[in-house]
C-alpha positions as CSV (number, residue, x, y, z in Angstrom):
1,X,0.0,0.0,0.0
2,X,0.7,4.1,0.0
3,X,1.5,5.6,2.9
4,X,1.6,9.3,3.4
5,X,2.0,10.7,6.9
6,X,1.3,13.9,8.0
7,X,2.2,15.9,11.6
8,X,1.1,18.9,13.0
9,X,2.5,20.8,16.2
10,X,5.8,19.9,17.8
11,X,8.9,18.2,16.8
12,X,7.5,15.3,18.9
13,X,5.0,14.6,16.6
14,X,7.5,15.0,13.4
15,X,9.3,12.4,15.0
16,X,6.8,10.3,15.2
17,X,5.7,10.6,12.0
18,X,9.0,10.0,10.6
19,X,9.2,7.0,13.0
20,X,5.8,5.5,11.5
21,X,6.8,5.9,7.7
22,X,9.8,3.9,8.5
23,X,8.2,1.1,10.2
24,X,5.6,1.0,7.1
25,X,8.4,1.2,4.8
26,X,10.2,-2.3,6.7
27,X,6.5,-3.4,6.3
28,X,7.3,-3.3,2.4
29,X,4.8,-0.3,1.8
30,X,6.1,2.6,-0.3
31,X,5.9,6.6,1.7
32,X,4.1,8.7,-1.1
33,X,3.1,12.8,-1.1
34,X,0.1,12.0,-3.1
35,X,-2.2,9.1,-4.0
36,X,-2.3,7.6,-1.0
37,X,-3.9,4.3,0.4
38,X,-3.4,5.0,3.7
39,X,-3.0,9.0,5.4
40,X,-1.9,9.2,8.8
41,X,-2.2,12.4,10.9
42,X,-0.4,13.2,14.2
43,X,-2.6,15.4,15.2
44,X,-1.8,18.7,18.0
45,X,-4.3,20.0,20.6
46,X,-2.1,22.5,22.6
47,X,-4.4,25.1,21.1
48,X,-7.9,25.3,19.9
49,X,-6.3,27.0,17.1
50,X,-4.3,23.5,16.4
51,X,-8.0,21.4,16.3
52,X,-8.8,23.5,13.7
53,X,-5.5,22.9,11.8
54,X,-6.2,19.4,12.4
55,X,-9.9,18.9,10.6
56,X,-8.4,21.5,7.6
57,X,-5.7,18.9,7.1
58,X,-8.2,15.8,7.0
59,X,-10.6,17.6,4.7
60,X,-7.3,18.9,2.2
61,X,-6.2,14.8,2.8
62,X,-9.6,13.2,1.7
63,X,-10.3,16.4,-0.9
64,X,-6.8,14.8,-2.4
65,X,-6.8,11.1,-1.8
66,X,-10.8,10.5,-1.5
67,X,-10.4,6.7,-1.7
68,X,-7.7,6.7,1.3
69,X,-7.8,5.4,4.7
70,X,-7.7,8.0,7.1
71,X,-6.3,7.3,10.4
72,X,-5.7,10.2,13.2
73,X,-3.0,9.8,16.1
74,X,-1.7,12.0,18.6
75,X,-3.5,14.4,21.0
76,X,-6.2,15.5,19.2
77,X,-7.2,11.6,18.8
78,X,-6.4,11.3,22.7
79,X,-8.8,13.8,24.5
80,X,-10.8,14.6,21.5
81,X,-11.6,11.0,19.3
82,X,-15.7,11.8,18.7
83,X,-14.9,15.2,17.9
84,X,-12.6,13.9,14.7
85,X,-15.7,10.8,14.2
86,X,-17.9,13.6,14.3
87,X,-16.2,14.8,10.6
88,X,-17.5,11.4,9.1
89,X,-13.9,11.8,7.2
90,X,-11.6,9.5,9.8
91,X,-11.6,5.9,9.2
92,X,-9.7,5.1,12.6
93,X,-9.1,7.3,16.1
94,X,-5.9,6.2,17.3
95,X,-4.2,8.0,20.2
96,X,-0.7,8.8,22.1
97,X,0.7,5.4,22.8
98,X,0.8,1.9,21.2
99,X,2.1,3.5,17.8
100,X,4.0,0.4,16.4
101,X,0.5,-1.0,16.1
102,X,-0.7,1.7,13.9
103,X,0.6,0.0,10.8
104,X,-1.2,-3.4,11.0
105,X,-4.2,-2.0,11.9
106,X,-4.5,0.3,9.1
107,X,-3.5,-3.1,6.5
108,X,-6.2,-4.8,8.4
109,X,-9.0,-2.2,8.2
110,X,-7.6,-2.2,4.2
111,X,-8.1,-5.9,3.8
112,X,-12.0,-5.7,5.6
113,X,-13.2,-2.0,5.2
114,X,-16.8,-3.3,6.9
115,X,-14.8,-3.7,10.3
116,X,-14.1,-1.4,12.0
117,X,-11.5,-2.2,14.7
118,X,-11.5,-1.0,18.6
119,X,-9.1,1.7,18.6
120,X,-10.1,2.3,22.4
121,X,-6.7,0.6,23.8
122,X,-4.7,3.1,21.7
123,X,-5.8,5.7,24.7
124,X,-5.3,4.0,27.6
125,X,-1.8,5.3,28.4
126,X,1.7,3.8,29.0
127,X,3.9,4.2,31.6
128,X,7.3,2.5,29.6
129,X,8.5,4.7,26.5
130,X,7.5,3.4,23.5
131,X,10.9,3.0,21.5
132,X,10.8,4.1,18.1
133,X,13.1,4.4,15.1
134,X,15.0,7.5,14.9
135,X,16.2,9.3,11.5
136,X,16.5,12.4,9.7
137,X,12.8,13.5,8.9
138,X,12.5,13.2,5.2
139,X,13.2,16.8,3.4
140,X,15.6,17.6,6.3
141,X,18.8,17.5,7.4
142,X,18.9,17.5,11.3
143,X,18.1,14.4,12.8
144,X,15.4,14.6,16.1
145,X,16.1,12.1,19.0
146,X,12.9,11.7,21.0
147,X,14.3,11.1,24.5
148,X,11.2,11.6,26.4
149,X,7.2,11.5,27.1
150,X,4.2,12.8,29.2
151,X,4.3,15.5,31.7
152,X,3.2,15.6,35.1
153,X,3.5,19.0,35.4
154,X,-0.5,19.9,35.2
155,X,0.3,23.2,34.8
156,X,-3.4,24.8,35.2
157,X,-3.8,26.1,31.3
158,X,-2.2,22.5,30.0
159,X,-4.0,20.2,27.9
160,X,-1.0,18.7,27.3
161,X,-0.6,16.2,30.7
162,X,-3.8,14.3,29.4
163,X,-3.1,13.8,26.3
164,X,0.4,12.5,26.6
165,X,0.4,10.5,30.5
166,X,3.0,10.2,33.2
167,X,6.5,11.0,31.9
168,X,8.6,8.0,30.4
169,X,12.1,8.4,29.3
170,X,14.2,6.3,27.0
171,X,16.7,4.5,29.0
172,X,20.6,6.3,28.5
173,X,22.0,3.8,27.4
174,X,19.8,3.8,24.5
175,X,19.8,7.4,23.7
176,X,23.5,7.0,23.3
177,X,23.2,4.1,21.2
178,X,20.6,6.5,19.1
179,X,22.8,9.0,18.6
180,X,25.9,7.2,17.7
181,X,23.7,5.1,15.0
182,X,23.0,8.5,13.8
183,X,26.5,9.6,13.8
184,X,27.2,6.6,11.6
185,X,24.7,7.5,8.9
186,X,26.5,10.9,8.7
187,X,23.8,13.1,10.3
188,X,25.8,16.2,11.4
189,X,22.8,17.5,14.0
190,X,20.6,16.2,16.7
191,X,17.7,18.0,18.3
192,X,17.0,16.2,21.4
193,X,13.2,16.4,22.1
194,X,10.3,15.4,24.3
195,X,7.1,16.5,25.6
196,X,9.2,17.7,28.6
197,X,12.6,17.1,28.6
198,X,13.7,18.7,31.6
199,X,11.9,15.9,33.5
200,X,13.9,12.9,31.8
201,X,15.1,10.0,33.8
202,X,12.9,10.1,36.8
203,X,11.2,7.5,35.5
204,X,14.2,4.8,35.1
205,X,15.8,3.4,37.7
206,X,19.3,4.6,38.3
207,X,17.2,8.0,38.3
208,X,19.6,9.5,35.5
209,X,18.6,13.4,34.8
210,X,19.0,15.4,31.4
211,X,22.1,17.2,32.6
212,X,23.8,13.0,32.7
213,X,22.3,12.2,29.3
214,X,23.3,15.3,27.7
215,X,26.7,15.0,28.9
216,X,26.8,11.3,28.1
217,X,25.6,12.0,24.5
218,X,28.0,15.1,23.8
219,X,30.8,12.8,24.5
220,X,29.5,9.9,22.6
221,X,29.4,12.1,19.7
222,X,31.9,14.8,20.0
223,X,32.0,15.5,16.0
224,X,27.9,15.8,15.9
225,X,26.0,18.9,17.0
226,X,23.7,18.5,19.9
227,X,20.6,20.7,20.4
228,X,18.1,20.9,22.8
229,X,14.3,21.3,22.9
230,X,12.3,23.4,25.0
231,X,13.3,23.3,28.5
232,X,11.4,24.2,32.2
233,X,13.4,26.9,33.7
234,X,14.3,25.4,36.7
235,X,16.9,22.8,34.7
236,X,18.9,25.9,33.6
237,X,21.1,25.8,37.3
238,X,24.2,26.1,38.2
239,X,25.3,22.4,37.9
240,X,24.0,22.2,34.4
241,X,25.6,25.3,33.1
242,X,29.1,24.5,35.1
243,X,28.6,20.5,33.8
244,X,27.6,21.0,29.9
245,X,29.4,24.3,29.0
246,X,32.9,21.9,28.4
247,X,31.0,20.5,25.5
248,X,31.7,22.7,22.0
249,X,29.4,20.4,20.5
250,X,26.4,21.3,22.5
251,X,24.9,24.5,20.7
252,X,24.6,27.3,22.3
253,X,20.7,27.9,22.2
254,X,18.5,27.5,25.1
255,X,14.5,27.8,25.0
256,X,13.3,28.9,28.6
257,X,9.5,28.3,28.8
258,X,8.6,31.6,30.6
259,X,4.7,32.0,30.0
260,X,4.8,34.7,32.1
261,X,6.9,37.7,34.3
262,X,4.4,38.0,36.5
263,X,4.4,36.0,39.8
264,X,1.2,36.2,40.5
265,X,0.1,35.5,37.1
266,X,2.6,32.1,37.1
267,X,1.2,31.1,40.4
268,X,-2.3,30.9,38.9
269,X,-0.5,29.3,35.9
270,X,1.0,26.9,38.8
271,X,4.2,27.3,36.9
272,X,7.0,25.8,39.6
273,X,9.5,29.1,39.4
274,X,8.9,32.9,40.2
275,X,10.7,35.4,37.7
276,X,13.5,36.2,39.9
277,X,14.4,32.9,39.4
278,X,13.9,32.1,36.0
279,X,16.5,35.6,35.4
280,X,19.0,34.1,37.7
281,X,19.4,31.2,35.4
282,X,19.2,33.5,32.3
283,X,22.4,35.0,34.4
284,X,23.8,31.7,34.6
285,X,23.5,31.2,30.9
286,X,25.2,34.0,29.7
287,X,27.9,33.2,32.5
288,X,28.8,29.7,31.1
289,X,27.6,30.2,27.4
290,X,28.8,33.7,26.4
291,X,26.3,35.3,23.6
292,X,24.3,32.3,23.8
293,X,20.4,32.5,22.5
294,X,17.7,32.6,25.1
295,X,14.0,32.0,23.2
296,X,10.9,31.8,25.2
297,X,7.2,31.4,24.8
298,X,4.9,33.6,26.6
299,X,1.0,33.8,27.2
300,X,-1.0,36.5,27.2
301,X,-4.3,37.5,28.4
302,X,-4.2,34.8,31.1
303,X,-8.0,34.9,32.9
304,X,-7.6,38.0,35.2
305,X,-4.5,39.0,33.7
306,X,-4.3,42.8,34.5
307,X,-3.1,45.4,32.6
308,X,-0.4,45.9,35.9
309,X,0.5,42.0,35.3
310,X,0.8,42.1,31.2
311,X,3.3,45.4,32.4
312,X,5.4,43.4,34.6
313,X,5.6,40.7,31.7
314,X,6.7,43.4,29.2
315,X,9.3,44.7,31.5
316,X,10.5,41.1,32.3
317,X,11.0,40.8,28.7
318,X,13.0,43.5,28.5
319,X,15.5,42.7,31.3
320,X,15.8,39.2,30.0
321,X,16.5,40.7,26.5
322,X,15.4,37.2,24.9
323,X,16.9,36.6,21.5
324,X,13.1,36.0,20.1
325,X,9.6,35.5,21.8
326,X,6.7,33.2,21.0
327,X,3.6,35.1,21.9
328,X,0.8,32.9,22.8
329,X,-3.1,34.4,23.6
330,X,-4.4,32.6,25.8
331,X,-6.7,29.8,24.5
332,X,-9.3,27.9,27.2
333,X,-8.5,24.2,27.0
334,X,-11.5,22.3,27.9
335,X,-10.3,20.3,30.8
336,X,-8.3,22.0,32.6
337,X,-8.6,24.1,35.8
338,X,-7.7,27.6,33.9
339,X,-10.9,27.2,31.3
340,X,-13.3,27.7,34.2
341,X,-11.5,30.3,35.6
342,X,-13.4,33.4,36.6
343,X,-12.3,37.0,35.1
344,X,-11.8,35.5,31.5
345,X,-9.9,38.1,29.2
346,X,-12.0,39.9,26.1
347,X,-10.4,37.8,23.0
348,X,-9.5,42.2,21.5
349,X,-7.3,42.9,24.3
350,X,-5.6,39.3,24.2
351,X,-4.8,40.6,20.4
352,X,-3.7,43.8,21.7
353,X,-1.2,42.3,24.8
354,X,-0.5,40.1,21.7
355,X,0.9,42.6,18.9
356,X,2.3,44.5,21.8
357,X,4.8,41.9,22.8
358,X,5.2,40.1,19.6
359,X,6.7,44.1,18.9
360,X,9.2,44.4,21.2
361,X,10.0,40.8,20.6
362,X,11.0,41.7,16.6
363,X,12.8,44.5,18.5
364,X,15.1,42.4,20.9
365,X,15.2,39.7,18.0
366,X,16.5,42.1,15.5
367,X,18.7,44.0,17.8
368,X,20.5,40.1,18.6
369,X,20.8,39.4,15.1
370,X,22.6,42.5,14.5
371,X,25.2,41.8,16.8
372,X,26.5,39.2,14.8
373,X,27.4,41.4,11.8
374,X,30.9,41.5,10.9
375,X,31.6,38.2,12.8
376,X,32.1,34.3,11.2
377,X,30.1,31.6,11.9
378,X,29.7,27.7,11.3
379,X,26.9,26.9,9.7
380,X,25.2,23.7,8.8
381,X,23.9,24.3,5.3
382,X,20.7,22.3,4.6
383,X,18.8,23.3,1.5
384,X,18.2,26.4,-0.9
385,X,14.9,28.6,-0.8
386,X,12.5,29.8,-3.8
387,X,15.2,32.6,-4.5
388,X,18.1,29.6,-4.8
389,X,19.8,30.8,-1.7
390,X,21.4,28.2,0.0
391,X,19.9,28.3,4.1
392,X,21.1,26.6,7.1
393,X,21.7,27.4,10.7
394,X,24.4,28.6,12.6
395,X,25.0,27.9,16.3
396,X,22.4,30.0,17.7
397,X,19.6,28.9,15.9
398,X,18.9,31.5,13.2
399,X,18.6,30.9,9.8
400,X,21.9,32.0,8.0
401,X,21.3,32.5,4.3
402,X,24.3,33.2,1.3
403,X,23.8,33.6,-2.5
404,X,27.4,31.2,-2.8
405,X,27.1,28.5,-5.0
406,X,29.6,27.0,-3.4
407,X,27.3,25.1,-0.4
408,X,26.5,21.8,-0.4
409,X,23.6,20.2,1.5
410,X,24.9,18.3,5.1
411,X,28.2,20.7,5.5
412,X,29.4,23.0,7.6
413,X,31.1,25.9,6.8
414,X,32.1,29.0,8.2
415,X,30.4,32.0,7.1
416,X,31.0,35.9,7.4
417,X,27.7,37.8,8.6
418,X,27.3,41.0,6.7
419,X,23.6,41.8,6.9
420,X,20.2,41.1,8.5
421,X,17.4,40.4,6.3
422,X,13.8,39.8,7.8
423,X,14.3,37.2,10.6
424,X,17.6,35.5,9.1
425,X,21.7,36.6,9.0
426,X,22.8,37.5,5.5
427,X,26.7,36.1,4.9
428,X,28.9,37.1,2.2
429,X,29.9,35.0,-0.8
430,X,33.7,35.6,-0.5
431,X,33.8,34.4,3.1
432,X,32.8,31.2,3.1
433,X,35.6,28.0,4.0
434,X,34.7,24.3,3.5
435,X,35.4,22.5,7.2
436,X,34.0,19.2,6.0
């Protein structure tokens, strides 16, 4: 049969995805873009912006493959499975767990179309980590390394802890083993990502945390670039700073999950840090990791956010002088405690506290990229845009983009910065050295 496989939302789910159209493919199916058998969507929920993406992506996938299965994993499917049976467009309702199933159950449901299958185990949770094959997804060039699942940080807007279940980390050992297999197959760059990574290895045993894998991974590979996903601000301490700044090969980029510089706003968030903390470790960062880039996501229009509490945010911001901010509006998550909280915020000033940061965020964002002009540095070309200019990214996470014909895809080299164009560093064409 066709496969086509489609994810929405995090890196988590692209991973997955990736991870499913290789186990079809060692199933002897062929992975096709169009005129498919089979479509399989890992599906987001984080927002109810993201269910919408979700049903426009199964109507565009029936619209173009109208004889196709169409089977629907991932969070949506978890919390919300009669909402997606509701469409009358989704042949199966899988979930969050029990993935290496998803194959045979979509060549059984092909071989009797007039049975339909209990998918109702696919939701029941796990508490091991479901191992999965790791790769480069396909169109890219940086490999993703899912190290981790589940949260149990219930943070009150969150629909995130019910969808995905208790944390479960891949044992060390195996991560290592994962990255040195990618090594092998000549991937130059590895994301390591989870649902919440900063919780890895309190599940396992020997109680390993992220600071001992990333170590143990950095050494493993010391000729491979390691990046991180998103991390709580609590991991940021002194121990991991001191620990992982030895390691070149650990870039330089660090997403702190702020949400918000208010402390009374993140106690109704029941985020586990007040702002004074979470700057301490931005200290920290720029202590061990000199010009380093600090990202964040916020959320605004929390309920009974006040205009005091989005000010304290904004000069939060400031102080922290983030290299670039995600700006969320608050969207109620049925579910959780914050969607029945009282003093919900008008959906016009959520815009408003919205464009207001998401300004001074280009502001700080620009002003970081700037810094870099007039200095070289390595870049990991990975493909050319509409305009044939070759992109990649540097150390710090921003796109780096050169009109050189002399790039090729899966190489490094170093590059001088000469401009800033939009959101990306503009190098020159005559300063630009092969390193491998």
């Amino acid at each position: 049969m066709n496969f086509c496989f489609f994810a929405l939302g995090c890196k988590v789910n692209l991973f997955e995805s990736e991870a499913l159209s290789k186990l079809a493919e060692q199933s002897g199916h062929k992975i096709v873009d169009e005129m498919a058998d089979v479509c399989v969507i890992n599906s987001c929920t984080v927002t109810s912006t993201s269910d919408h993406k979700n049903i426009r992506a199964i109507r565009k996938l029936k619209k173009l493959n109208p004889d196709a299965i169409i089977a629907v994993a991932g969070c949506m499917a978890q919390i919300e499975p009669e909402k997606l049976k509701e469409t009358g467009l989704v042949d199966l309702v899988c979930g969050t767990s029990d993935r290496k199933e998803i194959i045979k159950l979509c060549e059984d449901f092909w071989l009797n179309k007039n049975s339909i299958p209990d998918t109702s185990h696919f939701r029941t949770g796990q508490k091991l980590f479901e191992k999965l094959p790791s790769g480069v997804p396909r169109g890219r060039t940086r490999a993703l390394l899912k190290i981790q699942d589940g949260c149990d940080n219930y943070c009150t807007y969150c629909i995130i802890p019910y969808a995905r279940g208790h944390v479960r980390s891949l044992p060390l050992e195996d991560a290592v083993n994962s990255a040195i297999n990618l090594a092998n197959n000549d991937v130059k760059e590895i994301v390591l990502t989870g649902i919440e990574i900063s919780s890895y290895g309190r599940d396992l045993a020997n109680k390993p945390d992220l600071v001992d894998l990333i170590d143990a991974i950095c050494k493993a590979v010391p000729n491979v670039r390691i990046r991180l996903g998103s991390l709580e601000p609590r991991t940021a301490d002194e121990r991991f700073c001191k620990m992982l700044s030895i390691h070149s090969n650990l870039m330089p980029h660090f997403h702190l999950s702020l949400q918000s510089g208010s402390d009374s706003v993140l106690k109704r968030m029941k985020r586990k840090y007040s702002a004074q903390t979470f700057f301490d470790n931005t200290v920290l960062l720029r202590k061990y990791f000199p010009n380093c880039s600090i990202t964040t996501d916020i959320i605004v229009g929390f309920p009974d956010e006040t205009n005091e509490e989005f000010a304290e945010t904004m000069d939060f911001v400031k102080k922290c002088n983030f290299s670039a901010i995600h700006v969320f509006p608050y969207s109620p998550r049925k579910g959780t405690p914050a969607a029945s909280m009282p003093n919900q915020i008008d959906e016009q000033i959520k815009k408003q506290r919205a464009n207001t940061l998401k300004n001074l965020g280009y502001e700080l964002q620009n002003n970081y990229l700037k810094s870099f002009i007039g200095q070289t540095l390595s870049v990991l070309w990975e493909h050319q845009d509409n305009d044939g200019l070759w992109c990649g990214h540097a150390q710090y996470n921003f796109i780096v983009k050169t009109d050189s014909k002399l790039c090729s895809k899966n190489k490094y080299y170093d590059a001088k910065i000469i401009s800033v164009k939009d959101d990306c560093l503009v190098a020159s064409l005559a300063n630009l050295t092969n390193k491998t």
